[in-house]
N, C-alpha and C positions, 0 to 999 in steps of 0.2 A: 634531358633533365626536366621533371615537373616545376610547375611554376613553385610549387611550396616547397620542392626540393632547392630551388633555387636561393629563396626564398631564404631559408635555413640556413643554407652555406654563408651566403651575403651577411645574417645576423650574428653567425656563430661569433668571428672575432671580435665585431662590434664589441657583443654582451660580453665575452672575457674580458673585456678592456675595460668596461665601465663598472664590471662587478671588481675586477683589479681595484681601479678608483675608487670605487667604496669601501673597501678594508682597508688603502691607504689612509683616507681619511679618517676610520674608526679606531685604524692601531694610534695615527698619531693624538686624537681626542682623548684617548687610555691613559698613552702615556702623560701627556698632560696633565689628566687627574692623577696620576701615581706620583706625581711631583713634590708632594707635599707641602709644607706652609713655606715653601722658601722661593715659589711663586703668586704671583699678585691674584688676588679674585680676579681683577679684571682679565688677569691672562686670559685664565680657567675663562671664562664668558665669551673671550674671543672668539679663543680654540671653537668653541660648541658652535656660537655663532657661523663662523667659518663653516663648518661643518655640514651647516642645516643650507647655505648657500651653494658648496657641494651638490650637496643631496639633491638640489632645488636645480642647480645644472644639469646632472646626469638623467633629473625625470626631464626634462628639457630637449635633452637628445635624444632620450627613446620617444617622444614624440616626436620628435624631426627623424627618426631612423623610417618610425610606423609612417607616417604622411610622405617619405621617399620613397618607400615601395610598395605602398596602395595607391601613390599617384592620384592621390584624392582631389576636388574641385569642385565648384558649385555648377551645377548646370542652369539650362536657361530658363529653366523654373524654381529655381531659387532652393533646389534640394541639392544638398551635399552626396556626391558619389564617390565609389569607390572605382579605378581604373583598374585593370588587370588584366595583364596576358596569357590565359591558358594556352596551353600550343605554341600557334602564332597570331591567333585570333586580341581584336583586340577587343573587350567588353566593357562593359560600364554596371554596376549594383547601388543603387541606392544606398547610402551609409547604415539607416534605419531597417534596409531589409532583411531578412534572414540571412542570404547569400553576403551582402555586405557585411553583418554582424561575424558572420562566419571566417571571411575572410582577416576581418581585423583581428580576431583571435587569432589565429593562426598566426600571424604574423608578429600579436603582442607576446605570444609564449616564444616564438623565436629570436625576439628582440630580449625580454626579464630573464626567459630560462625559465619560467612558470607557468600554466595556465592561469589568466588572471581569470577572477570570480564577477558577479555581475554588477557587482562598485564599479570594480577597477575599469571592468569594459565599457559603462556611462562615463565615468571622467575622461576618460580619454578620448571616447567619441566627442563631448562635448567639448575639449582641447581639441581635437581634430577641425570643430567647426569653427570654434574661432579663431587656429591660423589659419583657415581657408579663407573666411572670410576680412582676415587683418592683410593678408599677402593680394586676395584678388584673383584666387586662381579660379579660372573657369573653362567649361567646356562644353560643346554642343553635342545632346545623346539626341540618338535617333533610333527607332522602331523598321526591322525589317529593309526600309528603303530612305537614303539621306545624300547626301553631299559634302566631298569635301573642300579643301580649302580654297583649291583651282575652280570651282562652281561645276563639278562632274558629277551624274549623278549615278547613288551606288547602290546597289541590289546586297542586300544579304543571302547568299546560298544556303549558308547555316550550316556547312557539315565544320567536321573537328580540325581542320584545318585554316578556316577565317576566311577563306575567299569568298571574295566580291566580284559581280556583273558591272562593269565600269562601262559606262556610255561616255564619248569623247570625240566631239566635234564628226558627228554622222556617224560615228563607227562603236563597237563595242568589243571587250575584252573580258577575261577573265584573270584576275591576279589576288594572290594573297599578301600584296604588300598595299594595303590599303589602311591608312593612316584616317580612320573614321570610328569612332564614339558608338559602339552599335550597343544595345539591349536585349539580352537576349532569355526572355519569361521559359517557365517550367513547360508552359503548351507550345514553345516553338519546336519548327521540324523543319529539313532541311529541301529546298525545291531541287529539283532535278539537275542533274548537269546538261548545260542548253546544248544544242547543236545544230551547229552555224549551216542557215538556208543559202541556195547559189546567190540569192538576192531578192531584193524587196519585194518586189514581184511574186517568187517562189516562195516569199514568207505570209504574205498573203492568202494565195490560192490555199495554204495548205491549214491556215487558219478559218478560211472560207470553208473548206472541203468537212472539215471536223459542225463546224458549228451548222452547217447545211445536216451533216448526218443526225445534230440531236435536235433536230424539228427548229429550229429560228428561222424567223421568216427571211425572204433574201434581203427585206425593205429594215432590216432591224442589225442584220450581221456585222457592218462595217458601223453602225454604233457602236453597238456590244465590243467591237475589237479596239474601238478606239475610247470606250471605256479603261479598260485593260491596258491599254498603254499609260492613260493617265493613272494607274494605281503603283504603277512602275515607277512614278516620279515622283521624287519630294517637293512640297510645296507648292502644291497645282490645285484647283479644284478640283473634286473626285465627284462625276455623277453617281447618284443613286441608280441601281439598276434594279427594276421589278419584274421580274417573271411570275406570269398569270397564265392561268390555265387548269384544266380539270386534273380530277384524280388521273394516275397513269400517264399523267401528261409528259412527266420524267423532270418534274421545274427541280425539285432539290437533288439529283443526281447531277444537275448540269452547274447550277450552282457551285454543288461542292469541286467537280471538277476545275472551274475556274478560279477556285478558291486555290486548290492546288498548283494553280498555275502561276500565283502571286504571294501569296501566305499561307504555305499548309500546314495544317494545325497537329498536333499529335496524333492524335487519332484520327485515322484518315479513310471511316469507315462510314461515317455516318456526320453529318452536318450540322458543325456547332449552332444552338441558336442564340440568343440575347435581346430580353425585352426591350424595347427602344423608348424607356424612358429616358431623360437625362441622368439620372442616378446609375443604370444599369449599365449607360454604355460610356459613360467615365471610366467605370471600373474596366468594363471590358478591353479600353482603348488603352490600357496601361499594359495590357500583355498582346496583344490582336492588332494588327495592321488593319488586316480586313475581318469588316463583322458581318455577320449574319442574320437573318430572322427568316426562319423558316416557318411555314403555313399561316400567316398571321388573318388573320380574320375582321380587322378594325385597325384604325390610325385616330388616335385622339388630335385635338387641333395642338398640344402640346409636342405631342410625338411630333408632330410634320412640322413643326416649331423647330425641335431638337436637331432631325435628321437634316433640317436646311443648315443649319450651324456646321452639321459634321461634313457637311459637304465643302463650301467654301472655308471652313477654318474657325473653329473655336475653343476656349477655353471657358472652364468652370472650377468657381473657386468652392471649396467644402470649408466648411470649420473641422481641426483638428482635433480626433476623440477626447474626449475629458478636458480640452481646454476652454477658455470663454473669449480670447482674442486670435489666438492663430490658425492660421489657415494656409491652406497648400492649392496649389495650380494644379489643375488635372488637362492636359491638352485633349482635345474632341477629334479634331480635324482626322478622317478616316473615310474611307470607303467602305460603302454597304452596300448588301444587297436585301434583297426583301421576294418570299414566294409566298401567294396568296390566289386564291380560287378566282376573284374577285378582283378588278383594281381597286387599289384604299386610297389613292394618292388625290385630295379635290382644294390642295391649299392651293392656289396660283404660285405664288414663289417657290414652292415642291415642285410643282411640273415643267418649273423651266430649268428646273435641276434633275429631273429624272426620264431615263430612257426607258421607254414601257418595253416588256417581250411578250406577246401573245404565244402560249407553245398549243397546239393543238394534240389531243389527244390519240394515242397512238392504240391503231388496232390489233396490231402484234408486239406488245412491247418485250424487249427482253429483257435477261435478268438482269439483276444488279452487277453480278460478277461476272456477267459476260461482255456487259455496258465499260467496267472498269479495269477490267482484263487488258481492253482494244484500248483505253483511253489509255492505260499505262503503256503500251507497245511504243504508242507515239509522244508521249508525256514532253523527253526531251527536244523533239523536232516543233511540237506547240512552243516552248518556253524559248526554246532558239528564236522563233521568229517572231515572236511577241520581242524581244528581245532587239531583233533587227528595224522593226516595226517604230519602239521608241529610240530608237539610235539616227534615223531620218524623218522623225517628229522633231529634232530639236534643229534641223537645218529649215530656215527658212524658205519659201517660194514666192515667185513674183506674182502679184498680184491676190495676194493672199489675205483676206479680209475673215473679222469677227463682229463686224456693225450687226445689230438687232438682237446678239447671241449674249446671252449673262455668263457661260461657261467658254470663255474663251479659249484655255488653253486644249479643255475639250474640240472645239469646233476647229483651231487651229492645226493643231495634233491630224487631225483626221484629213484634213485639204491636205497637208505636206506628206504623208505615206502614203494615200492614192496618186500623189503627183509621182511622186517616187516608183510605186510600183505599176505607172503606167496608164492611170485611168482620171480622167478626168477630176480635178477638184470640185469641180459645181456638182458631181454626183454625191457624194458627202452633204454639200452642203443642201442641196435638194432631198434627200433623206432625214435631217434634221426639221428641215421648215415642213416638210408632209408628216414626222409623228407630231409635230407642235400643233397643227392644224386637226389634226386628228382625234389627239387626245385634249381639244381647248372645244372640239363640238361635243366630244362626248360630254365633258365637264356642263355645258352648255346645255346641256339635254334633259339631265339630271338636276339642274336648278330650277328651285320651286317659283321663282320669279319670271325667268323665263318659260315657264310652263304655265304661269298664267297669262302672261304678254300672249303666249301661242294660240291659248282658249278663247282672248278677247278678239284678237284677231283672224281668226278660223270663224 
């Protein structure tokens, strides 16, 4: 049974009940009046009185009927949502969005026996937000990847059925009873179903194996992977990743591929891009886990302003259209990537949040469809072991340090799945402190100041 089939059944008796209730109270109001003078006015006032309290009950319970089975709630940004179970999935809509609005209809005709008109769907919305907010109900929605109530963290698959990638104390599972708040936008698509490597080690290699084949240098791979784990978690800082390099290089085929491997987007043909103003990627971060900007040619000192916030965690508040005092929370906090000919990256606070990729240009490159063919073969064995990857990221190791590093959970993440998979943790963290040194000369190189320091003293 569909949820609105359900839905329907649940309201049918209701509404015969309280439509019953209402013709009791209209036959006895009638009679009343047909009483003639040998009752008091005041009766006749009562009666109606009574009546209009009635009335005033039964719209009372068709909004306790509506807010019992849209399981409505304020979220953590202060927007009233709609809960609902398609399948067995569980999702969350915004009251004010299309899909919410939608939902409440449905649900207010199966409650009256009417479609209500668009009065009746404003007052009742607006009844919905003030029991929500007189009762206190709330709820924590999450985009793509969140946590439930145990501190587990949970992967959206996104096919029609609601299963979740559960990570749980070094280990990971697959289950569709997962009691989590997800969002799920018109551009979401569903990742692959994973498949589980012999072990850490073998999830590794074979992550190695892939990113070795599309040109990443060997000094950059176990960033890049441990980038990717951290996109996996909620509530982590998410390095920016920049891949640089010439035309043919292959930067936004690899991109889009690891886009796939965390958030793939509808279309899965061609790689969403998004300006990365503050305004552009508010909007985007409401539907998109991960964002993108593809061939960017320039970084304003704004942008690298912005993209430092979406990194470690931020919000941005808007003013609400046509109003002059309300405003809404737009959450930032997202992982991005960035492909550009050029590095654009020269804020200092960007660079200790961003992992560069140099790709070099390839002298036989192949097609698109032959690139995407071979990445789909292996799609699932990638996602499995990114998978296992963050599942002994969250086990700690002895001796396990983040002094001198701003992206901890980054630097962290990546000592404990080398420990795991067998290789030394100081390799990790040696890879980190050589791109820093690397790209802090370049920076170095390119300032006008130090290039006169270099004149005088030359």
């Amino acid at each position: 049974m569909s949820f609105i089939d359900e839905v329907k059944s649940k309201c049918s008796m209701n509404s015969q009940l309280t439509r019953a209730g209402e013709e009791v109270d209209t036959a006895q109001l009638q009679q009343t009046d047909r009483s003639g003078p040998g009752i008091p006015a005041w009766a006749t006032e009562q009666a109606k009185a009574q009546g209009a309290v009635n009335q005033e009950a039964n719209e009372a319970k068709k909004v306790a009927q509506v807010l019992t089975y849209l399981n409505c709630a304020k979220d953590q940004y202060g927007d009233v949502v709609v809960r609902y179970k398609p399948a067995r999935r569980n999702e969350v809509a915004k009251l004010d969005s299309a899909r919410g609005q939608d939902m409440l209809r449905i649900v207010a005709k199966s409650v009256t026996g009417k479609t209500p008109n668009k009065g009746a769907i404003e007052i009742l919305s607006s009844e919905i937000r003030m029991s929500v907010m007189a009762r206190g109900l709330e709820v924590e929605t999450f985009l793509r990847v969140g946590k439930d109530s145990l501190g587990r963290f949970c992967i959206d698959l996104g096919d029609v059925d609601g299963t979740c990638a559960v990570v749980d104390s070094g280990s990971w599972y697959v289950s569709d009873q997962v009691d989590v708040a997800f969002v799920r936008p018109h551009s979401f698509a569903s990742l692959p179903s994973p498949i589980r490597p012999d072990s850490a080690g073998d999830a590794l290699r074979k992550l190695w194996t892939f990113f070795e084949s599309r040109g990443v240098p060997g000094n950059r791979i176990l960033l890049v992977i441990a980038a990717l784990v951290c996109y996996l978690k909620h509530g982590v800082a998410y390095p920016v990743l920049s891949f640089i390099g010439p035309a043919a290089s292959g930067k936004s085929t690899v991109v889009l591929q690891l886009l796939l491997l965390f958030d793939p987007p509808k279309s899965q043909k061609t790689l969403p891009t998004t300006e990365l103003t503050e305004e552009h990627i508010a909007a985007t971060a409401q539907v998109r886990h991960g964002i993108t900007a593809d061939n960017k040619s320039s970084l304003s000192k704004d942008e690298q302003d912005t993209l430092c916030r979406c990194s470690t965690g931020g919000e941005t508040y808007q003013r609400k259209l046509y109003t002059n005092g309300d405003v809404f929370i737009l959450p930032m906090h997202r992982p991005i990537m960035i492909t550009s000919v050029n590095s654009l990256v020269k804020a200092p606070d960007l660079m200790t949040r961003t992992v560069f990729v140099d790709l070099p240009a390839r002298s036989n490159p192949e097609t698109f469809d032959a690139v995407m063919a071979d990445f789909r073969a292996q799609q699932g064995e990638l996602f499995g072991a990114l998978l296992e990857l963050v599942a002994v990221s969250t086990v700690p190791i002895p001796n396990e340090t983040s002094a001198g590093h701003r992206l901890v959970d980054f630097v962290l993440a990546g000592q404990r799945f080398c420990h795991h998979a067998g290789i030394d943790p100081q390799k990790f963290i040696q890879c980190v402190d050589n791109m820093r040194e690397s790209t802090g000369a370049e920076l170095a190189a390119g300032s006008a100041f130090i290039k006169k320091v270099q004149a005088v003293i030359t």
